[in-house]
C-alpha positions in Angstrom: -118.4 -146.3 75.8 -119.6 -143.2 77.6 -119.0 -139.8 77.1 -117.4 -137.8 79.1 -118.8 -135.5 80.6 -116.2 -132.9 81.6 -114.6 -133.3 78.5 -117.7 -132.6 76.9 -118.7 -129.5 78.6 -115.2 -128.2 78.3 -115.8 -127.3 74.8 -117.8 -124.6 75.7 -116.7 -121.2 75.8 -116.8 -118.9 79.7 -119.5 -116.4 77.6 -121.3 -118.8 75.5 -124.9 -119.3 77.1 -125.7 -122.8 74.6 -123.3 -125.6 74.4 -122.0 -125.9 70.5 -123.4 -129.0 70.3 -127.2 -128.1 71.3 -126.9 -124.9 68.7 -128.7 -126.9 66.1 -131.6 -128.2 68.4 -132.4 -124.4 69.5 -131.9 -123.4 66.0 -134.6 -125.6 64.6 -137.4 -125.1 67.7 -136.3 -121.6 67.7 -137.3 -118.9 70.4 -141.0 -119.5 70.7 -140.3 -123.0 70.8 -138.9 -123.8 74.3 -139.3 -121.7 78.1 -136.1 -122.1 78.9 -134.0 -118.7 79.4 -130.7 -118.5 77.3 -130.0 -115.2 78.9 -128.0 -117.6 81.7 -125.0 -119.8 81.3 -125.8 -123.7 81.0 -124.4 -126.1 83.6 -125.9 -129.7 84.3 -123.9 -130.0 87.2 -122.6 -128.4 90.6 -120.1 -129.6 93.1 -117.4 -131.8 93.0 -118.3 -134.4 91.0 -115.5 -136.2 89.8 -115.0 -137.1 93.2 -117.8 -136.5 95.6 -119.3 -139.1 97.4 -122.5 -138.2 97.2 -124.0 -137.3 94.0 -128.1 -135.9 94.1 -130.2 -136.0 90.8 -132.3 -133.3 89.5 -133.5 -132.8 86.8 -132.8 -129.2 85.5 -131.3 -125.8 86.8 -134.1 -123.5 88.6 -134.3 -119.9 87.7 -132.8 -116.7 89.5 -131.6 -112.9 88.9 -128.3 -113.8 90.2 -128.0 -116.3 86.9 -128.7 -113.3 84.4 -125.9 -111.0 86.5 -123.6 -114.7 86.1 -123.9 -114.7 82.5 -122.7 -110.6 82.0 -120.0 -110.6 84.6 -116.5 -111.7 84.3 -116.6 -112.8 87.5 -119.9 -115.1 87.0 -118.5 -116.0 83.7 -115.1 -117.4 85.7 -117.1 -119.2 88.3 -119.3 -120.9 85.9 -116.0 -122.1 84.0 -114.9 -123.4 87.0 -117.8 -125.4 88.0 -118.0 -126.6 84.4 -115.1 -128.3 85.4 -116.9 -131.0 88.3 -113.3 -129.7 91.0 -115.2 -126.8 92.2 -117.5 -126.9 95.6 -120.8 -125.7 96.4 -121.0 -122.4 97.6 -121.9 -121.7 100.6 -123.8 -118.9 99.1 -126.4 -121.2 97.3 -129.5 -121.7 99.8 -131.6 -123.5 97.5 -128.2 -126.3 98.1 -128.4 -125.5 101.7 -132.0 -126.4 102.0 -132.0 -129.8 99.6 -129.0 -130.9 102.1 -131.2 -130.0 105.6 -132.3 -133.7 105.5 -129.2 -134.8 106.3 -128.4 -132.7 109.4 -125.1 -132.2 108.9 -123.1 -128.6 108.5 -122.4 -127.4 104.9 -118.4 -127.2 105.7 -118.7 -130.8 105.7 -120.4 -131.5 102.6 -119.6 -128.6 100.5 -117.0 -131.0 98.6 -118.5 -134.3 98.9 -122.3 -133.9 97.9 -122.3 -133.1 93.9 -125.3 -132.5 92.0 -125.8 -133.7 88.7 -129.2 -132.6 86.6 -130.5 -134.1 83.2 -130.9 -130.7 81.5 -128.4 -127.8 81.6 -130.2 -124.9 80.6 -132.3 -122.4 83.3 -136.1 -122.4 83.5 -138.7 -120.9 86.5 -140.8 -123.6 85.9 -139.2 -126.8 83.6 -142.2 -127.7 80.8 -139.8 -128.5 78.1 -139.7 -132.5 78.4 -139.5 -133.4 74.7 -136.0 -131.4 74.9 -134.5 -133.9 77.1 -134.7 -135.8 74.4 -133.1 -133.7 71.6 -130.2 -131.9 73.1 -127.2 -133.4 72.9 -126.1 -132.0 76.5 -129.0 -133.7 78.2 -128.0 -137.3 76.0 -124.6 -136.7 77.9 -126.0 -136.4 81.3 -128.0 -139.5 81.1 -125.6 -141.4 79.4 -122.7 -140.6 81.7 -125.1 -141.7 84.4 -126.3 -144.7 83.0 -122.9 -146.0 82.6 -120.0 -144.2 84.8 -121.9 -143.3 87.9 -125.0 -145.7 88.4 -122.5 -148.5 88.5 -120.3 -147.3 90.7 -123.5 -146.5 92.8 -124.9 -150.4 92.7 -121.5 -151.5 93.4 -121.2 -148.9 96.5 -119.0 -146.8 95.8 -120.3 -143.6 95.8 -124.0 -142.8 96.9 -126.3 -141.4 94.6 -129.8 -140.0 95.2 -132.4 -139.3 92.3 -134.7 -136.3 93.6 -136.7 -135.7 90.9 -138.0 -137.2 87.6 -136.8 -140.6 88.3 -138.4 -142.2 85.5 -136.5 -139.5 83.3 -133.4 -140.7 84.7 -134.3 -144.3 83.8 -135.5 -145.3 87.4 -138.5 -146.4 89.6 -139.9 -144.3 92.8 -139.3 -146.0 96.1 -136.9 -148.2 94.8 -133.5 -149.2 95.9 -130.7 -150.6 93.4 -127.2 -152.1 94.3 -125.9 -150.6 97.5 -126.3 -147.2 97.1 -128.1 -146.1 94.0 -131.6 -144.5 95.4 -134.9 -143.4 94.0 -136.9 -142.5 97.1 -140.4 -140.7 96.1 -140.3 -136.9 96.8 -142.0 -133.7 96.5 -142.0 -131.4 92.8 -139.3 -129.2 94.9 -136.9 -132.5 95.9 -137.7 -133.5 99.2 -137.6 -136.7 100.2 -141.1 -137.5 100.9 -141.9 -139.6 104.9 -146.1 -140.0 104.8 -146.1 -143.7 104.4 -144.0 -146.4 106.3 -142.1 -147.4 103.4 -141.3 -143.6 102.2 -139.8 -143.2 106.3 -137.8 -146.4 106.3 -136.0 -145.4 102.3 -135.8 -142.1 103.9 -134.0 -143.0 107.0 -131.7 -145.7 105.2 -130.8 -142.9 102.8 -129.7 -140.2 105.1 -127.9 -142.6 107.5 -125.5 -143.4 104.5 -125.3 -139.9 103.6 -124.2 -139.2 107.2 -121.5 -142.3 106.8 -120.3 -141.8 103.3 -119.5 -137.9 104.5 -117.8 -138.6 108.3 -115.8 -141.4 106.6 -114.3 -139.5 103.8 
């Protein structure tokens, strides 16, 4: 049986920049031994996704100076709590969301609650090197597992839409490839773009943002 993954991530503290249950894994690789930044606060996922219809897959968070003012405010302390908690939209404020979403064409008041993002890791990075990490952190087991068994099925049977934009063989899936009804692993660019040189990369392209456009104007 899976674990949750909201239950999971409730355990941690609105100050606490490592989950308790990765403490040990950063203990024993210690600072020198990872790129990631533990100045920020962790969170593998954005959005609504308990509920949102259309779930994209990353594979961890990027890197900004608005993450290290996050982590020493209340305020950014408060908001990462609540997004910890997969009830809490998008912000309209994030343009690295804004510009993943362009594809779609539709406006972000529409899809601020119904596109989710989920990523494998949880922990901020400029450039994400740390591979053999995914591995040993408990937090990144959780992701994949969680997706593995909660979401992909609901995805293959079709209801909800997910869409893997990066690392897909991290996340257990092959590039260009289409399974069930809606679970998607279209080939893309390092930064997450669905990539249309070839025939085949325009027609899993097209298919993907015409259900996009369905899943949000029918929900």
């Amino acid at each position: 049986m899976a674990v949750d993954i909201f239950h999971f991530w409730s355990k941690i503290k609105p100050h606490e920049r490592i989950h308790p249950d990765d403490r040990e894994v950063f203990q024993r690789v210690g600072r020198k031994g990872h790129g990631l930044d533990l100045r920020c606060l962790p969170a593998c996922f954005g959005g609504r996704l308990r509920t949102a219809s259309v779930v994209l897959l990353f594979l961890s968070p990027g890197f900004s100076a608005r993450d290290l003012k996050d982590a020493r405010t209340s305020d950014g302390r408060a908001r990462y709590a609540k997004r910890r908690t997969g009830r809490q939209s998008v912000s309209e404020n994030s343009s690295w969301f804004q510009s993943r979403i362009k594809a779609f064409g539709l406006d972000f008041k529409d899809v601020s609650a119904k596109i989710a993002i989920l990523n494998i890791g949880a922990y901020h990075s400029k450039q994400f090197t740390d591979y053999p990490l995914l591995a040993a952190l408990p937090s990144s087991r959780v992701s994949l597992d969680w997706a593995q068994n909660v979401l992909f099925p609901k995805a293959i049977r079709g209801e909800r839409i997910v869409i893997c934009l990066r690392s897909a063989h991290f996340w257990g899936l092959n590039a260009g490839k289409k399974y069930g009804r809606s679970l998607f692993a279209p080939h893309v660019t390092r930064g997450g773009h669905m990539r249309k040189k070839t025939p085949a990369e325009k027609k899993m392209r097209n298919a993907i943002i015409r259900a996009v456009r369905k899943a949000i104007q029918n929900n």
